[in-house]
Backbone bond lengths (Angstrom), bond angles and torsions (degrees), N, CA, C in turn:
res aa  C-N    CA-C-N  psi(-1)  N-CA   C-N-CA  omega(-1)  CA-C   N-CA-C  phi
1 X - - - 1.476 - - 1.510 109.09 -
2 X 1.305 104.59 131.23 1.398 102.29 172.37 1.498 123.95 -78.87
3 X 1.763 107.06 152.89 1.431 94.90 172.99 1.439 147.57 20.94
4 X 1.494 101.85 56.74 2.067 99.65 -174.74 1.597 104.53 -36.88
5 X 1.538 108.94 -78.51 1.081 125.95 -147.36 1.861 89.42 -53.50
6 X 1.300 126.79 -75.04 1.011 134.08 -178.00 2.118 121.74 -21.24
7 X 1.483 103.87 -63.61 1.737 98.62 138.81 1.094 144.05 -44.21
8 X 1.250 135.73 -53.06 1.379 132.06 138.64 1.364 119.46 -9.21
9 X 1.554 98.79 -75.73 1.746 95.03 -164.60 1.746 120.04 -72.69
10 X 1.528 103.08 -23.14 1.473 123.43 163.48 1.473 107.63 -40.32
11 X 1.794 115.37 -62.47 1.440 131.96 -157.97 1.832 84.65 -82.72
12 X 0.780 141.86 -31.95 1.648 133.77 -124.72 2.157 73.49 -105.56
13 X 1.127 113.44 -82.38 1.885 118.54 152.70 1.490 107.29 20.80
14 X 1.685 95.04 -90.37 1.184 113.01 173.19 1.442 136.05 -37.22
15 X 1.336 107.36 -45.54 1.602 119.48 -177.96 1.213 106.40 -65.64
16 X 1.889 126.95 -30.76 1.361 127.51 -161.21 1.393 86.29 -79.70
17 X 1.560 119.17 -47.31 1.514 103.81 -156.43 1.259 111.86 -82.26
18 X 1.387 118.64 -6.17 1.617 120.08 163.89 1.719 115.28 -49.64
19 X 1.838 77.38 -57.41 1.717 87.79 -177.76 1.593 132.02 -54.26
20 X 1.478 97.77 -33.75 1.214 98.35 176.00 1.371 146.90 -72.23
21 X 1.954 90.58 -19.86 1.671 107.82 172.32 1.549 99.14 -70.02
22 X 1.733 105.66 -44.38 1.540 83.94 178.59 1.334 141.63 -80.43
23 X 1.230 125.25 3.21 1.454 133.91 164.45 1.502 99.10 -72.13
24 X 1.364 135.44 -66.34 1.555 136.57 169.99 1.526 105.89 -29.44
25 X 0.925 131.37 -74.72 1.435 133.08 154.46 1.475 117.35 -0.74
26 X 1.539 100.49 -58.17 1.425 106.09 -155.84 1.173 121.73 89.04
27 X 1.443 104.74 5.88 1.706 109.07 171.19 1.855 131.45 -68.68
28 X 0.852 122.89 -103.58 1.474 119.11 163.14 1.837 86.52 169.74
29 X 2.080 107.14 150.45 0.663 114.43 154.90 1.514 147.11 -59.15
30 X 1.294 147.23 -168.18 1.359 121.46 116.32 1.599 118.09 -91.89
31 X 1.282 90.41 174.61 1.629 113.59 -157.00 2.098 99.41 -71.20
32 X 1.057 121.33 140.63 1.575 109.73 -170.29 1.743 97.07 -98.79
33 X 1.087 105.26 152.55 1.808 101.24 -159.42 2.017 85.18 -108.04
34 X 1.003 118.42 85.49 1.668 159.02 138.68 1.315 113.81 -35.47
35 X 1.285 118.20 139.29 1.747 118.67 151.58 1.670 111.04 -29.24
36 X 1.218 98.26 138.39 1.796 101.73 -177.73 1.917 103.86 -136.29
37 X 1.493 110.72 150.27 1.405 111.73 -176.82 1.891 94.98 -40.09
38 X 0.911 117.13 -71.36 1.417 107.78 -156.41 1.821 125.55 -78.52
39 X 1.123 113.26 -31.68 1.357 110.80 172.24 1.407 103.44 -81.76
40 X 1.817 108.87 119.72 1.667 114.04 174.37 1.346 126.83 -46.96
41 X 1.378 118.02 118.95 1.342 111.18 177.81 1.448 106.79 -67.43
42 X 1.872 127.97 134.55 1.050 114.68 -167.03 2.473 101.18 -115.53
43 X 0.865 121.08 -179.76 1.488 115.29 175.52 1.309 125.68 172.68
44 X 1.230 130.40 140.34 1.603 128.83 -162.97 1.456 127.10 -31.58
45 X 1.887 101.68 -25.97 1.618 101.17 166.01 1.046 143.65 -81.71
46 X 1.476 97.25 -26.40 1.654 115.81 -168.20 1.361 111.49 -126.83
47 X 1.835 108.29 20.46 1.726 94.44 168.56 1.061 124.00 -67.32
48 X 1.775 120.67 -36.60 1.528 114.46 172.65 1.120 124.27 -46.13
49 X 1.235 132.86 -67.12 1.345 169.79 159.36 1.753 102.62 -17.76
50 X 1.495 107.02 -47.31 1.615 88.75 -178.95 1.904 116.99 -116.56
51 X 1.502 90.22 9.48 1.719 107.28 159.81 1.362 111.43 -95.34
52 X 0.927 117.07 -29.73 1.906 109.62 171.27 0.910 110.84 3.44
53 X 1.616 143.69 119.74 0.771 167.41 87.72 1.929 95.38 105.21
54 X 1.246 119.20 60.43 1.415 147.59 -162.23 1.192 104.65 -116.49
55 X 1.641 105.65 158.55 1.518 109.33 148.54 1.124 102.96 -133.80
56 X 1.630 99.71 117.70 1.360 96.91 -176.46 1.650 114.30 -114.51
57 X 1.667 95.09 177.54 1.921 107.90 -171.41 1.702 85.93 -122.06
58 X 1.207 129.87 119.58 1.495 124.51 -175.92 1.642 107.68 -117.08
59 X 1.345 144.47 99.27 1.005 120.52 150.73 1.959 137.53 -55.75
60 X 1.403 118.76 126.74 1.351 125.90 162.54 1.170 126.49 -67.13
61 X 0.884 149.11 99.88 1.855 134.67 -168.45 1.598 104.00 -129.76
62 X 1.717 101.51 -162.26 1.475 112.69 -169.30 1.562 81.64 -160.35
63 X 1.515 130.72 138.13 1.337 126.51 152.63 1.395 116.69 -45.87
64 X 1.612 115.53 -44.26 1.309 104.27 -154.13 1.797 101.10 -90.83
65 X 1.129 126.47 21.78 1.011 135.85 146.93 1.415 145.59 -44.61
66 X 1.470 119.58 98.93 1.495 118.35 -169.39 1.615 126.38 -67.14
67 X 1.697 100.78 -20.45 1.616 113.69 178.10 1.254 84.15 -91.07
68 X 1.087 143.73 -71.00 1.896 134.95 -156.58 1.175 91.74 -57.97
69 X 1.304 156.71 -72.40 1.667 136.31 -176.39 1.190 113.05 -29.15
70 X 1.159 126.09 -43.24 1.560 119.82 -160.68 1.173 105.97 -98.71
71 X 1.443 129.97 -13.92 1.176 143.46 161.59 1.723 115.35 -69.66
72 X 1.263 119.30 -30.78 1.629 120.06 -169.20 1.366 98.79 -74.02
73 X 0.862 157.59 -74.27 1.476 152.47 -168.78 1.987 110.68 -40.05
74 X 1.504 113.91 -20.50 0.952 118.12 -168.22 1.525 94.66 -103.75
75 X 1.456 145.75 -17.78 0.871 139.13 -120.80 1.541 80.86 -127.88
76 X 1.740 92.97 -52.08 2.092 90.78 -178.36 1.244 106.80 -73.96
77 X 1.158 147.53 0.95 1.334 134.94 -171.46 1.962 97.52 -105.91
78 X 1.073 113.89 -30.11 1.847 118.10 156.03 1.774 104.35 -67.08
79 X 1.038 101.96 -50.28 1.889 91.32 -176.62 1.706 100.84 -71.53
80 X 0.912 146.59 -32.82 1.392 155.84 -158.86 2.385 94.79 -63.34
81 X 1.200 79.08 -40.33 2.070 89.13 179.59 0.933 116.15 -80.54
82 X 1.585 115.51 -21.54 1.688 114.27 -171.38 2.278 104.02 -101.78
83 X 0.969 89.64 10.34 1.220 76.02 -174.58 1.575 140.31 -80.31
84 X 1.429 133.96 121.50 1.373 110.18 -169.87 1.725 96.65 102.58
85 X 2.106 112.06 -18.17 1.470 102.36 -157.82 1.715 111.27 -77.19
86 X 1.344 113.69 136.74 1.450 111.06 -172.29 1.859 129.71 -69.23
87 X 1.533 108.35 19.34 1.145 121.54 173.32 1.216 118.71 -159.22
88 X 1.519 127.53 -33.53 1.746 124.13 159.73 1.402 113.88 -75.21
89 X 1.826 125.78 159.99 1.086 112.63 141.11 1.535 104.10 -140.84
90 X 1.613 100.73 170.68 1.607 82.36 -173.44 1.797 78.43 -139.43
91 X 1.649 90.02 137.69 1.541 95.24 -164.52 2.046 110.12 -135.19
92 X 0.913 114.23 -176.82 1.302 98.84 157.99 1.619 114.39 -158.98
93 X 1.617 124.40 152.10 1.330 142.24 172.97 1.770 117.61 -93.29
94 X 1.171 104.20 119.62 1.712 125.04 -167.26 2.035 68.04 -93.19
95 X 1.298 120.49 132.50 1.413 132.97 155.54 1.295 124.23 -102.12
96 X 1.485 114.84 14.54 1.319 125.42 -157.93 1.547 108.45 -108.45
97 X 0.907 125.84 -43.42 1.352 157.50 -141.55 1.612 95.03 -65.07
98 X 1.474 116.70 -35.74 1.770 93.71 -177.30 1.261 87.42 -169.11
99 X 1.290 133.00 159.86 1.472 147.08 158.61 1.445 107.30 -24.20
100 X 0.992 123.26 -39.60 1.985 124.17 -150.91 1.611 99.70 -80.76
101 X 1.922 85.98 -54.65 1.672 97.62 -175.67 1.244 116.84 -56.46
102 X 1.586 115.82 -29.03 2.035 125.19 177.91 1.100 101.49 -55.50
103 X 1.681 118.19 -46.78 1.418 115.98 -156.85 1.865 110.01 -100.85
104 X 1.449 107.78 -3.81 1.310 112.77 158.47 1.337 112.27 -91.40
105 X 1.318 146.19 -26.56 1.305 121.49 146.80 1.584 127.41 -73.09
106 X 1.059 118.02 -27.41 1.432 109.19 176.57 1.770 109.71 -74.19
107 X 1.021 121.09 -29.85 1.901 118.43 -172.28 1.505 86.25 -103.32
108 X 0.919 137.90 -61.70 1.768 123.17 -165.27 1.291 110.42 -78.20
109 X 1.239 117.76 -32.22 1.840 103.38 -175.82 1.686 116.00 -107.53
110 X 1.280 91.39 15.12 1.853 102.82 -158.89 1.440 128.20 41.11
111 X 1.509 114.71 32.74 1.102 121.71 -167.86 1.856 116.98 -76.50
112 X 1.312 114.93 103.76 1.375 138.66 -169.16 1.747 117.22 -82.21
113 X 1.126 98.34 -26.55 1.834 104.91 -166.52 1.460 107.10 -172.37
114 X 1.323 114.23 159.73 1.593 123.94 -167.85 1.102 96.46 -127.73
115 X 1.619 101.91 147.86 1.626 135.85 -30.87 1.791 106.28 -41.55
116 X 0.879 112.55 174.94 1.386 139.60 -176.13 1.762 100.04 -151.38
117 X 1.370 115.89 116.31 1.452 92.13 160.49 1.521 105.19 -126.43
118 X 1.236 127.02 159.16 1.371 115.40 -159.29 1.969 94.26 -149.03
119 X 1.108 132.94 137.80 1.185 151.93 -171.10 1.247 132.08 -132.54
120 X 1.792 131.08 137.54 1.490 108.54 -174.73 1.955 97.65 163.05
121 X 1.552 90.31 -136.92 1.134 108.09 171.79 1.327 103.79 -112.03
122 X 1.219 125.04 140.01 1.814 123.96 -179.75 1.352 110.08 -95.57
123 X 1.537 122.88 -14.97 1.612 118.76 -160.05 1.606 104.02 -87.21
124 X 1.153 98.97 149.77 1.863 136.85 -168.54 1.656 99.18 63.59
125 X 1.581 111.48 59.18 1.182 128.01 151.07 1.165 105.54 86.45
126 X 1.328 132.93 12.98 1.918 135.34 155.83 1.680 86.32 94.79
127 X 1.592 133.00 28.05 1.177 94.64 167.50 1.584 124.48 -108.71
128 X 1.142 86.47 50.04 1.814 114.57 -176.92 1.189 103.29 -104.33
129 X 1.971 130.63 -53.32 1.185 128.45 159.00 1.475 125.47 -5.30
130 X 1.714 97.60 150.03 1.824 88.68 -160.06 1.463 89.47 -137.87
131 X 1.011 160.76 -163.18 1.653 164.57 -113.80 1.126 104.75 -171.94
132 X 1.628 132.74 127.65 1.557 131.71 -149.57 1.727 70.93 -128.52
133 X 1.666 127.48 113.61 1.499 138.58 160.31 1.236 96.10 -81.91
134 X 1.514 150.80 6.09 1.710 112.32 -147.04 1.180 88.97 -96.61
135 X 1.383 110.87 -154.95 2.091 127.75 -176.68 1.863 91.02 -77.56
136 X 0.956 117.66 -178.09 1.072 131.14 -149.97 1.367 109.71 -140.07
137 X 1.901 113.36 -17.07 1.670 90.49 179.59 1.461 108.44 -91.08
138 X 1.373 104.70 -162.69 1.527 104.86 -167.05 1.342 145.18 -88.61
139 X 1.614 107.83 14.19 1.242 137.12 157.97 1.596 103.90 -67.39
140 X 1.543 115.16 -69.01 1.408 132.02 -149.82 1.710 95.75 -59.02
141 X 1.567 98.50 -43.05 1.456 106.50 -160.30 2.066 103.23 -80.78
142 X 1.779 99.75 -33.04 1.504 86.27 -174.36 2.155 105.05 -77.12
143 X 1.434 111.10 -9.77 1.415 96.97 -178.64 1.623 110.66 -79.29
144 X 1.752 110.50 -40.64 1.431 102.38 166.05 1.293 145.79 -62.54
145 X 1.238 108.73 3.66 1.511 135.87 -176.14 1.348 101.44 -95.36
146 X 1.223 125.63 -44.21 1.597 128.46 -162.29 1.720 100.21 -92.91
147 X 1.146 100.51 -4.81 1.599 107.08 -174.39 1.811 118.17 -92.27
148 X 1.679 87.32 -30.85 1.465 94.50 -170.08 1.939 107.55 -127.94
149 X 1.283 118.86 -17.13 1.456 99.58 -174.31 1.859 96.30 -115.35
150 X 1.091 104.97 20.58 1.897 103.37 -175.74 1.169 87.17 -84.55
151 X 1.557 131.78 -28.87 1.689 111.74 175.71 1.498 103.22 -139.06
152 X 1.266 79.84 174.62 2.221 86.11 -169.01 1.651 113.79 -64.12
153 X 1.172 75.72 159.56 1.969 88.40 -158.23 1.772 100.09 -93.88
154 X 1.589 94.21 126.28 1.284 98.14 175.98 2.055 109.59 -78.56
155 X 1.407 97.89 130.44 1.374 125.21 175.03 1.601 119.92 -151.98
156 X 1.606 104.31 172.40 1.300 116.57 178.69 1.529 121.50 -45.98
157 X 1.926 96.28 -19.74 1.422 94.88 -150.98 1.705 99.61 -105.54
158 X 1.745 116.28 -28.18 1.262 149.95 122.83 1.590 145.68 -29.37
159 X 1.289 110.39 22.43 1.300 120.13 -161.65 1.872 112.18 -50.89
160 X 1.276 113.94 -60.78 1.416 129.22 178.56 1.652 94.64 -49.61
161 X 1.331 139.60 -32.73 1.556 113.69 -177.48 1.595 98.17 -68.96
162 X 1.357 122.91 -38.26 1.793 129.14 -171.92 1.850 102.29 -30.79
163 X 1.181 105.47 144.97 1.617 119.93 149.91 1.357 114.78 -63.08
164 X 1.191 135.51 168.10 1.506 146.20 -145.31 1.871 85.28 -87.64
165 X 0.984 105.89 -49.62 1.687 107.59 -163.59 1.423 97.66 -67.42
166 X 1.478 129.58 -63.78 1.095 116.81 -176.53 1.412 135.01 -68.22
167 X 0.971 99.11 -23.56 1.728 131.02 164.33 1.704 105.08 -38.30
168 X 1.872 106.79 -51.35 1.441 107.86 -163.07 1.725 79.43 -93.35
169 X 0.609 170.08 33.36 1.673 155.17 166.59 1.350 109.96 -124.79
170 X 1.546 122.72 -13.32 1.063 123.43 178.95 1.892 107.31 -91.14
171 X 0.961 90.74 -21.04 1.794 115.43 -174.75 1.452 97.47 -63.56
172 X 1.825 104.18 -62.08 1.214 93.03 -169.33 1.503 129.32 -84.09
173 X 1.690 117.41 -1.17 1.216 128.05 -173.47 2.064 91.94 -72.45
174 X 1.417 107.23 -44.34 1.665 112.89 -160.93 1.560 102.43 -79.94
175 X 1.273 109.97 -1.96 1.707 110.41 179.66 2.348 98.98 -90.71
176 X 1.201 101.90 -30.45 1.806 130.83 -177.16 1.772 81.40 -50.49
177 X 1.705 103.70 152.42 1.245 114.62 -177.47 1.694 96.89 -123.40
178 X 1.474 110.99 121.60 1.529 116.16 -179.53 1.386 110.64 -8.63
179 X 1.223 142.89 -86.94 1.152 125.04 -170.53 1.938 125.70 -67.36
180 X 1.584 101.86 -12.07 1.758 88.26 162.31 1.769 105.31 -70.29
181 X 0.983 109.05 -46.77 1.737 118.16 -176.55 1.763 102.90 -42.78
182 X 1.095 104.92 -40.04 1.888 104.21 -161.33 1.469 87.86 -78.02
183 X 1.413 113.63 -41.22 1.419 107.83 -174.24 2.151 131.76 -61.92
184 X 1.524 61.34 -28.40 2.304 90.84 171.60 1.433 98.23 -75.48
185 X 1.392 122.39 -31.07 1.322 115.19 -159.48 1.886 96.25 -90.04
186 X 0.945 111.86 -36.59 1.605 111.74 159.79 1.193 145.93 -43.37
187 X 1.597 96.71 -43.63 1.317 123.22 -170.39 1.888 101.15 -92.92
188 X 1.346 102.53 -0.11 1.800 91.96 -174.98 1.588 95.76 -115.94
189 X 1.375 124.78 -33.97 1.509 136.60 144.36 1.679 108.24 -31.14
190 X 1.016 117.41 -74.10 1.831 123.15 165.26 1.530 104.31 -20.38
191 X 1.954 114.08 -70.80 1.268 118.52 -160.07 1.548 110.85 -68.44
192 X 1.925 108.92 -31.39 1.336 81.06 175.57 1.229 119.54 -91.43
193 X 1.292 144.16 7.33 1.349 153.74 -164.89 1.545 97.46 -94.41
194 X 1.564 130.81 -32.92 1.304 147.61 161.90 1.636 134.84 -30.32
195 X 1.699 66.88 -53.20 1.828 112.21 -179.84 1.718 116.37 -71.08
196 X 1.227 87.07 -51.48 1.727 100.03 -176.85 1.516 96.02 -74.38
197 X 1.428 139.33 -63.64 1.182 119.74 -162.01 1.699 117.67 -67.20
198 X 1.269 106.27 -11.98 1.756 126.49 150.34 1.276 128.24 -31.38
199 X 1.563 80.92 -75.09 1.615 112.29 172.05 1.824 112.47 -42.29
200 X 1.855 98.96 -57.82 1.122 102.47 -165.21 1.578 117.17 -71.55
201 X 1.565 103.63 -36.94 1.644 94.13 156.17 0.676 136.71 -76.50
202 X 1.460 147.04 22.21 1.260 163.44 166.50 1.735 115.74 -88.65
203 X 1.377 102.11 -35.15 1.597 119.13 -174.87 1.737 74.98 -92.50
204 X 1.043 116.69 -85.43 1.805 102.76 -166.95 1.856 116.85 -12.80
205 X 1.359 100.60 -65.35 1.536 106.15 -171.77 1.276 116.47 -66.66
206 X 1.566 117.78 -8.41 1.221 114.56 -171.31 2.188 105.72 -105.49
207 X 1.526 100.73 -26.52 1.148 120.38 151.27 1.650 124.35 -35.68
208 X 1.188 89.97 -65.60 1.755 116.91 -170.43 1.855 97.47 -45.86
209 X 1.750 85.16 -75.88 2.329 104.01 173.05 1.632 98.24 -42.06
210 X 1.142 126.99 -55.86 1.844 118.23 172.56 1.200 106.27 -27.84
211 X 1.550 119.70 -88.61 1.303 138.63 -141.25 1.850 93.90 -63.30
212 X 1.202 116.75 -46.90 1.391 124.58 -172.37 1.694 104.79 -58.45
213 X 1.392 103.31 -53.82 1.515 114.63 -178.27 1.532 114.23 -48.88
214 X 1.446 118.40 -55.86 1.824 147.98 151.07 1.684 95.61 -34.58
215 X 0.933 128.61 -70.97 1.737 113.90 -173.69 1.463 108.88 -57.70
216 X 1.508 106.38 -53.95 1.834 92.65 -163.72 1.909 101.31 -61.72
217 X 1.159 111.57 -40.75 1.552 118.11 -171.35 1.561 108.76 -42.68
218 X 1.610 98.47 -38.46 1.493 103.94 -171.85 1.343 102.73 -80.96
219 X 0.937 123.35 -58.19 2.027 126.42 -179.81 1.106 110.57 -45.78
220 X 1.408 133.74 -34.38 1.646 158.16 -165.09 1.549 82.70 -83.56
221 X 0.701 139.96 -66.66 2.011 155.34 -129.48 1.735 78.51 -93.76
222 X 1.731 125.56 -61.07 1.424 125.24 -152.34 1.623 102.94 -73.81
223 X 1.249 120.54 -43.95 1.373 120.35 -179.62 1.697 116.05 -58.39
224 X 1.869 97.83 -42.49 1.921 96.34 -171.31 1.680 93.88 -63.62
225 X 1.281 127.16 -36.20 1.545 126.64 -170.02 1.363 101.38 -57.52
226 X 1.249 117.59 -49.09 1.566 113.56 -165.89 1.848 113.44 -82.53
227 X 2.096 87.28 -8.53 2.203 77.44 177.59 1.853 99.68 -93.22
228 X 1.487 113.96 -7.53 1.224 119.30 -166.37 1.787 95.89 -79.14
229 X 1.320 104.17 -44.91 1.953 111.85 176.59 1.146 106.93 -53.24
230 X 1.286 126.28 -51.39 1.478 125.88 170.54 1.238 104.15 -51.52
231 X 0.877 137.46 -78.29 1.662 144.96 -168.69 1.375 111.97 -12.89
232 X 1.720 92.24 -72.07 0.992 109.79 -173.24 2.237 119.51 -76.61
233 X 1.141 101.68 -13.49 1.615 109.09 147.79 1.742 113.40 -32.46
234 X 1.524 73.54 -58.62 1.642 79.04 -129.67 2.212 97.66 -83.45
235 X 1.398 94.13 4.71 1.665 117.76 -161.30 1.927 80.77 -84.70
236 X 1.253 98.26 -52.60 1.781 125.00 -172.72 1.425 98.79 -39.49
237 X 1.554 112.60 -67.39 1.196 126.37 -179.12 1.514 128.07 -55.50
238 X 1.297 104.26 -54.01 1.536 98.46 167.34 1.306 123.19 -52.90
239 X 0.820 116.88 -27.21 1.936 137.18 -175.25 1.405 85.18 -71.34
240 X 0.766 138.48 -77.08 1.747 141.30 -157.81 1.560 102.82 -59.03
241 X 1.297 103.83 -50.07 2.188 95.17 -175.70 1.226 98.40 -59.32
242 X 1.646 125.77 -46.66 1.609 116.88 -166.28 1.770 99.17 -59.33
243 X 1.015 137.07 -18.86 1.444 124.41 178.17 1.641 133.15 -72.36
């Protein structure tokens, strides 16, 4: 990723001088999507401390953000249900706030672009957290919430929340000695890297029979057109002598 901090202050620039034509104007801003009563403000001191033993839904943002604005109204009205709740929380991270915090979301949370929302288990510093792709309004976001942080999140660190299957595979990865593990982690990297170039020759050869299939169809298709023109020539013509 290029330059966090450097984007930021580029985008962050920008937003002031947006703002300012529009106050001159007499226009009005929009509203900057901020810490709010109900979604937890979260921060490098007190993430442990207020993920304890949680499952949390965390938004990443930036004020000067045009998706996180339009997102905050949707975001407190999902934190507004979880609040006070004795096993979810749904919180959010301002990344703006100082050099440390840029570079604690960008190197610890891999945070690339805003919003970011990220979900899971938070303990030994959220880097268990996993990447929330779905839609974003507040249906999509209040059903995946009720799906995954209403009870404790199965992880490495979490075994007893796991299902029976994963439960035994997680057992046996944490029983693995650092370098058998790196070596498992190779060997499943191998299979899918295996897979895909599989995959990809598979779409090639089946590509190839397309394109071949697509030419004769068309040459097949161009010749009957041109014996059917004749045909019909010569269909034209007879019609005309009988007159």
């Amino acid at each position: 990723m290029k330059s966090f901090t450097a984007s930021i202050v580029v985008l962050a620039i920008s937003q002031s001088f947006i703002a300012s034509i529009l106050v001159e104007a007499g226009g009005t801003t929009t509203k900057s999507s901020g810490a709010n009563k109900s979604s937890v403000s979260l921060s490098m001191e007190d993430f442990n401390k207020k993920t304890n033993n949680k499952s949390v839904f965390i938004k990443f943002f930036a004020p000067w953000c045009g998706h996180c604005q339009n997102l905050a109204p949707i975001w407190e009205q999902l934190a507004a249900e979880w609040v006070d709740h004795k096993q979810g929380l749904v919180a959010e991270v301002d990344c703006t706030t100082s050099a440390n915090v840029e570079k604690w979301c960008s190197k610890h949370f891999n945070i690339q672009g805003f919003p970011t929302l990220m979900y899971g288990d938070a303990s030994h510093g959220g880097i268990l957290l996993q990447e929330y792709n779905g839609d974003k309004t507040y249906a999509a976001l209040s059903a995946f919430a009720n799906e995954t942080i209403s009870k404790p999140t199965c992880s490495p660190a979490n075994i007893d929340a796991c299902d029976k299957q994963i439960k035994q595979r997680l057992q046996s990865y944490l029983k693995l000695s650092p370098d058998k593990m790196e070596k498992e982690e190779l060997n499943l990297k191998k299979q899918i890297d295996d897979a895909n170039k599989n995959f990809n020759n598979e779409f090639d050869r089946m590509q190839a029979i397309y394109d071949k299939t697509k030419q004769e169809h068309e040459l097949f298709s161009a010749k009957q057109r041109r014996l059917l023109k004749e045909m019909k020539s010569v269909l034209k013509f007879k019609q005309k002598a009988r007159e």
